[in-house]
N, C-alpha and C positions, 0 to 999 in steps of 0.2 A: 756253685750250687748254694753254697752257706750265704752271698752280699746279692746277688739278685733274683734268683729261682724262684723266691720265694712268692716274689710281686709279677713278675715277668715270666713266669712259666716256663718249664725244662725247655720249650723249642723257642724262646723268647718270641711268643705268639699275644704277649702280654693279655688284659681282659676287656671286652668291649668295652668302650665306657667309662672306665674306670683307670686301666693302666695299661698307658703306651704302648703298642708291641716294638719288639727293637728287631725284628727278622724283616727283612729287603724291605728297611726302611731307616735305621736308624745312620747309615751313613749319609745321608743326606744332609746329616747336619753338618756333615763337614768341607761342606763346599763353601762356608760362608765363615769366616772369624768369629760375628758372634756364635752359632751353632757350633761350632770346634767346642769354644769354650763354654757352654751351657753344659753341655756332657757332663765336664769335670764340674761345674758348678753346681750340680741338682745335687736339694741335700742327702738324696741316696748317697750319692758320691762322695759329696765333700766331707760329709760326716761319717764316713764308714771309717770300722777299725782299722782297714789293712794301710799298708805302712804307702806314702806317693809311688813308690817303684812300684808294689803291687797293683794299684789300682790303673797306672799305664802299662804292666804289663797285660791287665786283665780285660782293659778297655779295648788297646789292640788285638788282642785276641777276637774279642765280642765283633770287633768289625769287621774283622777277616774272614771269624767263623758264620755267621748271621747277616751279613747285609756288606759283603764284598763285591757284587752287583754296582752295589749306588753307590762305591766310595767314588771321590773324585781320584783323577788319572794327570799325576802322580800323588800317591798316597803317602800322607807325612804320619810317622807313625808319633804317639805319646811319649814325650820325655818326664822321667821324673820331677824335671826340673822345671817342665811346663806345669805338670798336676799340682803341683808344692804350690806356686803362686795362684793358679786359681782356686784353691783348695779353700784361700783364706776367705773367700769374699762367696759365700753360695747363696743362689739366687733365694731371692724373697717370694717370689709368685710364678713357682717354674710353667705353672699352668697359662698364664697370660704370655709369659716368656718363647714357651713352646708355638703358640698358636703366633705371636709376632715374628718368631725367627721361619716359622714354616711360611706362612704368608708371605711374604722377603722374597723366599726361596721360589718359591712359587711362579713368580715374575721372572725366571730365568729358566726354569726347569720343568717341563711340561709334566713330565711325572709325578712330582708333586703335588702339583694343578689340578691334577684330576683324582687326589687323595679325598676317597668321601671322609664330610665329616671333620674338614681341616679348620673349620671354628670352632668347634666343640674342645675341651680340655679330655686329653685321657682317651682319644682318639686317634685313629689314623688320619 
């Protein structure tokens, strides 16, 4: 509630236009290395107070609880030890990031494909 409710909305339904929703959507990013690793990079993430164990227990959670549908099959969950190293390095332009990793995806994943809105930043 306290590191992303705030932007992302209690049902992570995020806000049109503005911020991402992460509900039966945000696993998608992890059918690709780089979208794995964007997660942990966005400076939501990278910069937040809670300690690398926290933020992959919290991440795992989010994908389990909100967007277990689209993970890929089998599902590798977050290691601290994963978050620690991307931790250090957070994306510069998560907005053109987001829109390159979905685009990517796109080409493999019909679902994605037909995500309205998938050039826009801050969009589905």
């Amino acid at each position: 509630m306290l590191h992303c409710q705030g932007c992302h909305l209690p049902e992570a339904e995020g806000v049109d236009g503005r911020v991402p929703p992460m509900k039966d959507f945000v696993g998608y990013f992890l059918h690709s290395e780089e979208g794995r690793e964007f997660l942990i990079r966005v400076p939501g993430v990278a910069h937040s107070a809670l300690s690398s164990e926290e933020v992959a227990e919290l991440m795992n959670w989010l994908l389990q609880s909100f967007s277990a549908g689209q993970l890929p099959d089998p599902f590798t969950p977050y290691t601290r030890e994963e978050v620690e190293a991307l931790r250090g390095d957070p994306e510069r332009d998560p907005e053109a990031a987001r829109v390159r990793i979905l685009s990517a995806l796109a080409m493999k994943l019909p679902d994605v494909a037909s995500i309205p809105g998938l050039d826009s930043p801050g969009r589905r």
